[in-house]
C-alpha positions in Angstrom: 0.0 0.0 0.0 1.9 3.1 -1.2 1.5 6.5 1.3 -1.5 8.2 -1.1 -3.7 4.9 -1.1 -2.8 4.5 2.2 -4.1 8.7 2.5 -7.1 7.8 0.9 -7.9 4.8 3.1 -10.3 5.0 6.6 -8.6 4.1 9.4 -11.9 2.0 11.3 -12.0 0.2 7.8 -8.7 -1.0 8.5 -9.3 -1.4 12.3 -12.3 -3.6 11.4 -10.9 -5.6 8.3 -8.1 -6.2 11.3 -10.6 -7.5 13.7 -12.1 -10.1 11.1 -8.8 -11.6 11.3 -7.7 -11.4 15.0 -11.3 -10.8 16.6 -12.9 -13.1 19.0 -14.4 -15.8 16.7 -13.3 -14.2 13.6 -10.8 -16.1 11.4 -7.6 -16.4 13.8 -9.9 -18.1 16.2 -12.3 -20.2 13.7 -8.6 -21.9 12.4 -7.4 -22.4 15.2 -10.3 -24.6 16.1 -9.7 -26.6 13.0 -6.5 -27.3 14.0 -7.6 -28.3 17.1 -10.4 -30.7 15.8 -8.2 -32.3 13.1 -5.3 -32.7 15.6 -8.1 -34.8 18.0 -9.2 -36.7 14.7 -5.6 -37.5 13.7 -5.5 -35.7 10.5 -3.6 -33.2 11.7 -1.2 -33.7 8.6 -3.9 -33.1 6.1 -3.9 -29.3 7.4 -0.4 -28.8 7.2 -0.5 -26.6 4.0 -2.5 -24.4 5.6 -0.1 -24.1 9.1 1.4 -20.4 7.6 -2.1 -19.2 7.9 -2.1 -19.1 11.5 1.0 -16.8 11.9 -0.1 -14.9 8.5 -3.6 -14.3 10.3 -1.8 -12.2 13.2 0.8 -10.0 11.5 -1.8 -9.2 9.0 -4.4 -8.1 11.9 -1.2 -6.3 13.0 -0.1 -4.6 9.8 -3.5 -3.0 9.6 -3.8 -1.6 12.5 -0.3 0.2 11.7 -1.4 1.9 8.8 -4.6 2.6 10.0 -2.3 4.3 13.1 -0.6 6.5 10.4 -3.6 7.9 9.2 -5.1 8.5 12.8 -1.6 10.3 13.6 -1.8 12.8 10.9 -5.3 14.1 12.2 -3.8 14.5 15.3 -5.4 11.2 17.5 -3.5 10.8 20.5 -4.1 6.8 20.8 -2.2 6.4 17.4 1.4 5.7 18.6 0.0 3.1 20.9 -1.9 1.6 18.1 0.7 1.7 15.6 2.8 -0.1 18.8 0.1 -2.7 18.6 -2.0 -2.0 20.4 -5.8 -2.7 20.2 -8.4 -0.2 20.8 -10.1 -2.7 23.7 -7.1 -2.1 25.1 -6.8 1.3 25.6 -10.4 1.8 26.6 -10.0 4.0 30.1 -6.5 4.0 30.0 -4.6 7.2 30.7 -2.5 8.1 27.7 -0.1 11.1 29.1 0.6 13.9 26.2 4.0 13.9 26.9 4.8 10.8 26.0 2.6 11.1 23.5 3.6 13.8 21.8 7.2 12.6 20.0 5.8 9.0 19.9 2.7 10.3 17.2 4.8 12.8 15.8 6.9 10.1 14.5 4.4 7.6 13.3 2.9 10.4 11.1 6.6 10.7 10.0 6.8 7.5 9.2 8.3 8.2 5.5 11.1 10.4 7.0 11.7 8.8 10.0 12.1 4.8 11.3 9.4 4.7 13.8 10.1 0.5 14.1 11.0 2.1 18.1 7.4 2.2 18.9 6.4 -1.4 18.2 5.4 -3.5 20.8 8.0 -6.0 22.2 7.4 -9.9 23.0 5.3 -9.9 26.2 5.1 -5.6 26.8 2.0 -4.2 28.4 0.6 -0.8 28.1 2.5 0.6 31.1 5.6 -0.9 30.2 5.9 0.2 26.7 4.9 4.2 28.0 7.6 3.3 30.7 10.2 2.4 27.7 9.3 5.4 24.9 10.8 8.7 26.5 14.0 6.7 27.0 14.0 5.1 23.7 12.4 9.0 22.0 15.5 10.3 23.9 18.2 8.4 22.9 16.8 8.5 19.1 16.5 12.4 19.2 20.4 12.6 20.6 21.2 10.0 18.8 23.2 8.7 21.7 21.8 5.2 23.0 23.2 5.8 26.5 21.7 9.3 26.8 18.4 6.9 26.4 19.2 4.2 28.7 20.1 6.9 31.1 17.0 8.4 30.5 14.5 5.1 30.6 16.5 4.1 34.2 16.2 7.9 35.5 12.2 7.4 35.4 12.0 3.4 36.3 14.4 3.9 39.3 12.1 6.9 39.9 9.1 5.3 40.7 11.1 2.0 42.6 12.1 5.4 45.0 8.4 6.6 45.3 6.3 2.7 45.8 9.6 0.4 47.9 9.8 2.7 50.1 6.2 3.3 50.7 5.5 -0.7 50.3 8.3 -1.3 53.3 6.9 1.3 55.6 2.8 -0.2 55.4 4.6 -3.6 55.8 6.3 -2.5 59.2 3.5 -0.4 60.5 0.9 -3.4 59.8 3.3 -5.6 61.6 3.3 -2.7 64.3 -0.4 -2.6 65.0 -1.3 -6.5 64.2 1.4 -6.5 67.6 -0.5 -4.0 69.4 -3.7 -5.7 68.0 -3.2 -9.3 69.1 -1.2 -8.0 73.2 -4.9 -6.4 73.4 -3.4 -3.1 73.2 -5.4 -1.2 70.4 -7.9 -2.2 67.7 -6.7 -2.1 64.3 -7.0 0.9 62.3 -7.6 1.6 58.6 -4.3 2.3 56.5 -3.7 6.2 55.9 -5.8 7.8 58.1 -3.1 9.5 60.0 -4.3 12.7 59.5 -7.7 12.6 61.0 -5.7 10.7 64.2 -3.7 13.9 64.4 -6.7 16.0 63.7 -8.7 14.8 66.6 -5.6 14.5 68.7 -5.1 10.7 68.9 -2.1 9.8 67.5 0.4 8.4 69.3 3.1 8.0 67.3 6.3 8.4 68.0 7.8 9.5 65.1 5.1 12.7 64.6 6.7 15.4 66.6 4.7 16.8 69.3 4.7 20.2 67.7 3.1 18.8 64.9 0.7 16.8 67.0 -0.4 20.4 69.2 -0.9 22.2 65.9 -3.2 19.1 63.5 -5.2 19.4 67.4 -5.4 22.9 67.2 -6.9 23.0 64.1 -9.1 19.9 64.6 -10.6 21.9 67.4 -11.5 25.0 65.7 -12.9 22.8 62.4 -16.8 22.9 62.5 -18.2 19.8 64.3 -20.0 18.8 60.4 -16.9 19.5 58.5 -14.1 17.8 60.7 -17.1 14.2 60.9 -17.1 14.7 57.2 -13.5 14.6 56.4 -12.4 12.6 59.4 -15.6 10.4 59.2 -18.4 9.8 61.7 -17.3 8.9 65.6 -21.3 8.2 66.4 -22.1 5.8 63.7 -18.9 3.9 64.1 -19.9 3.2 67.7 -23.4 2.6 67.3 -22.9 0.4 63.9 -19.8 -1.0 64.2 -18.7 -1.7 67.9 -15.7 0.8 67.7 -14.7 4.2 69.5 -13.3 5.9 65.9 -14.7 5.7 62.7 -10.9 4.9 61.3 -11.5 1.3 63.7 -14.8 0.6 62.2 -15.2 -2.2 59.6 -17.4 -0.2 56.7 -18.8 -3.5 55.4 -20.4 -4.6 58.8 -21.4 -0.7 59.3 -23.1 -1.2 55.8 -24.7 -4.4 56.5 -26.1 -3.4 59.9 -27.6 0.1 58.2 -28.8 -2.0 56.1 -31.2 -4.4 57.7 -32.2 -1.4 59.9 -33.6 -0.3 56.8 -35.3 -3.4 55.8 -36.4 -4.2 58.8 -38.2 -0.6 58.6 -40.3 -1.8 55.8 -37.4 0.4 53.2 -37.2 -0.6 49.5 -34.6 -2.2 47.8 -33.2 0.6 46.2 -33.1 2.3 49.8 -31.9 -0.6 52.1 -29.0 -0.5 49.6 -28.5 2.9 49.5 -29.0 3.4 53.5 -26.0 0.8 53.4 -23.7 2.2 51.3 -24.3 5.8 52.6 -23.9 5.4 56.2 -20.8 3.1 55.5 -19.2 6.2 53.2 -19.9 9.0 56.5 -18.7 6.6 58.8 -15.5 6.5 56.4 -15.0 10.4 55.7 -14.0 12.1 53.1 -10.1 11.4 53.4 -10.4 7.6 53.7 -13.1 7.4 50.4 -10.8 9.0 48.9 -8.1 6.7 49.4 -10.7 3.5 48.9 -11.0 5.1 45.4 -7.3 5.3 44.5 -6.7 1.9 45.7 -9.2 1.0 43.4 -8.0 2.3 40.4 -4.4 1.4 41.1 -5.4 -2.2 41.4 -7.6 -2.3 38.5 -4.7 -0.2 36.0 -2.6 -3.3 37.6 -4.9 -6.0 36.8 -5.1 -5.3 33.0 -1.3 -4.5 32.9 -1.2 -9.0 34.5 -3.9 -9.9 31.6 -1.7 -8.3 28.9 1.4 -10.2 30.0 -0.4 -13.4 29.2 0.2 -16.8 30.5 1.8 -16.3 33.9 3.9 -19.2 33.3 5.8 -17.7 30.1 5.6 -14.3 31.4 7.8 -15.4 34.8 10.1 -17.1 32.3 10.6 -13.9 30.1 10.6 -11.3 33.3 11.3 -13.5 36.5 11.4 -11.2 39.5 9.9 -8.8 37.4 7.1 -10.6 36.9 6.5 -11.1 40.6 7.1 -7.7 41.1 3.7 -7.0 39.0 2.0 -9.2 40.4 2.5 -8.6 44.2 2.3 -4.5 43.8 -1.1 -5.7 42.3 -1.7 -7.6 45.0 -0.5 -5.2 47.2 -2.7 -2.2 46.1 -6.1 -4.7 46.5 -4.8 -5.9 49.9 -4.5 -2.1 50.7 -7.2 -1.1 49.5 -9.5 -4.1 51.9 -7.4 -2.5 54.5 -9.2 0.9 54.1 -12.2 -1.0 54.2 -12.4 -3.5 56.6 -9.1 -3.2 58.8 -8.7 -7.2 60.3 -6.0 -8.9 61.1 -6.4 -10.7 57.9 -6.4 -7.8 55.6 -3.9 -6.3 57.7 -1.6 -9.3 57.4 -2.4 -9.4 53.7 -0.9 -6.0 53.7 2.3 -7.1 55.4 2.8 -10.3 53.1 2.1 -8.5 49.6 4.4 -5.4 50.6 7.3 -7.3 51.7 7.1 -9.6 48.5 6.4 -6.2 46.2 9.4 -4.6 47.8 12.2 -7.1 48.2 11.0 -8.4 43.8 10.9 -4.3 42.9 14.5 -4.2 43.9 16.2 -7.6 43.0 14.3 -7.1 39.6 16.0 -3.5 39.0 19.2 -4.5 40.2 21.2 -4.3 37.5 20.3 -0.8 36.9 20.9 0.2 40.4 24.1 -0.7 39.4 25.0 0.6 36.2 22.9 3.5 36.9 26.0 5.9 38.2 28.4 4.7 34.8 25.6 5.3 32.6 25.5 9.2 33.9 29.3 9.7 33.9 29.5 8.3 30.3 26.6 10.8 29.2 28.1 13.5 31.2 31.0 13.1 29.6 28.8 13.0 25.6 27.2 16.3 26.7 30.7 17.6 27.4 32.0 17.0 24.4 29.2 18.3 22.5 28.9 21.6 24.6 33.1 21.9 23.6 32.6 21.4 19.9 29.5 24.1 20.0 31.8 26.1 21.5 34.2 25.2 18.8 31.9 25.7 15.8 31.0 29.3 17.6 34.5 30.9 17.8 35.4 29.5 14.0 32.1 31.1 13.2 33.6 34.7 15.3 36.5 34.1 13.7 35.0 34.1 9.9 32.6 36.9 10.7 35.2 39.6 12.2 37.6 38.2 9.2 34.7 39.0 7.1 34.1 42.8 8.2 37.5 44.1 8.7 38.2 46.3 5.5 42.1 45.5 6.3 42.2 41.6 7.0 
């Protein structure tokens, strides 16, 4: 297909001519069932001729969706790098597609006769977040055309985020060890994970690493917070007591609050519609504001993981390919749904399921990035040194080009 048919073309006649191939019961699927059947019926030999159409079926499927990318690059779509990648539009559905890394990737699918955009293509096993994780490196070290400056750049942002999620991981591991202690000694019910603040706020923290000063002022201005505002932030003491058996609303168990609301509700002759509203309601004020909010980021973070496991495929070949890598998906997955039943309904269970999936996140997260812990400080020096050079020769190029120019307007030279 030369550039003007492929100009004239539609790019969801290409998606969909793609999906007859590849689609759920389309023809990928339909002849892979006759090779099944024959294979069961021992004439597996009389399809043998038609074997290359399996693989053919797939790149096909894939090479539409390219050129169908192209054309959605050049009208400016933002999902067209990442379908050009390989991508397929199910799979993007809700995902976050950041215009930053966006940006250089379409810009060089719809250069795509100037430029090799072969960078962008999805690699053996890659999920969504792994490939955006990969293209500013791999963008940087094709613009500089230096492939250190790139590897430099691609580590810089994965060793990033191991700084901003280990860390974090190890500390709920120690402080759910810390309270399941206090817990089981009969020392303290369990609270909810990350509801610090409203402790501090109604002056019942007791931790020793807040300093007092801190604890006196979060008091202070608990104090002075209207009565509604602070319950709705901080989340309801009264209902907690009354529906869950707890003093603070960050000890209650929202599910049990919920249920008990509930068959209050139905008892009371309530609808459907309103015992489960009553439920869900009373549960989300006993929360607060701060600790919804944190139920809802859980969520998502656990959900962006889950699809990010389903796109590595079997779990088998995906621990061959990625090893602690692998694991390292899978528990921080873990982790955030473990986290997020913490919020919810802090048990010992949940708890301890927090405890278990952070340590296992943490200690995969850094054996799996070890090697570029380790090359990491090389990698800088050598691009250090690349930028050096090509900040000298600039310099270079500018006093020959001083040099010409005052040769060039002196009457006497």
């Amino acid at each position: 297909m030369s550039d003007s048919s492929k100009r004239m073309a539609n790019p969801l006649d290409l998606e969909h001519l793609a999906k007859l191939f590849d689609g759920r019961g389309n023809l990928g699927d339909k002849l892979d069932e006759a090779f099944t059947r024959a294979t069961r019926l021992g004439v597996g030999d009389k399809l043998a001729v038609l074997k290359p159409m399996q693989s053919w079926t797939g790149e096909t499927a894939v090479d539409l969706r390219r050129r169908a990318a192209i054309l959605r690059a050049e009208n400016g779509d933002p999902k067209a790098a990442a379908l050009y990648a390989g991508f397929k539009p199910e799979e993007l559905k809700g995902l976050t597609l950041p215009p930053d890394a966006m940006l250089i990737a379409n810009a060089s699918v719809a250069s795509g006769d100037k430029f090799d955009a072969a960078w962008l293509k999805r690699k053996p096993g890659e999920t969504y977040q792994d490939w955006l994780q990969r293209i500013p490196g791999d963008a940087a070290g094709k613009v500089s055309g230096n492939e250190n400056v790139g590897e430099v750049v691609g580590d810089y942002i994965q060793l990033t985020a191991l700084a901003s999620t280990v860390p974090a991981a190890f500390q709920q591991a120690a402080l759910g060890i810390y309270y399941l202690n206090k817990h089981f000694k009969g020392e303290a019910f369990l609270r909810a994970p990350g509801t610090t603040l409203s402790l501090l706020l109604k002056g019942q923290s007791t931790s020793n690493f807040i300093p007092a000063q801190v604890k006196r002022l979060a008091l202070r201005v608990g104090s002075r917070m209207p009565a509604p505002l602070l319950d709705a932030l901080t989340g309801k003491d009264t209902l907690a007591r009354v529906l869950g058996g707890r003093q603070w609303a960050w000890e209650a168990n929202l599910i049990r609050v919920g249920n008990r609301a509930a068959r209050l509700n139905r008892a009371a002759g309530a609808s459907r519609l309103g015992v489960f509203t009553s439920g869900v309601g009373t549960a989300m004020r006993t929360a607060g504001w701060w600790r919804m909010a944190g139920i809802g980021g859980g969520l998502v973070s656990t959900g962006i993981g889950a699809v990010d496991i389903a796109q590595e495929g079997n779990p088998v070949t995906a621990f061959k390919r990625e090893g602690a890598g692998y694991v390292a998906k899978v528990s921080g997955t873990a982790f955030n749904a473990s986290l997020t039943l913490a919020m919810i309904a802090p048990t010992p269970v949940t708890i301890g399921a927090t405890v278990a999936t952070g340590l296992v996140y943490g200690v995969s997260s850094i054996v799996a990035n070890r090697k570029s812990l380790k090359e990491f400080p090389g990698k800088v020096a050598d691009a250090g040194r690349w930028a050096g050079q090509k900040v000298g020769e600039g310099a270079g190029k500018l006093v020959d080009g001083a040099k010409k120019l005052g040769s060039a307007l002196n009457p006497f030279d």
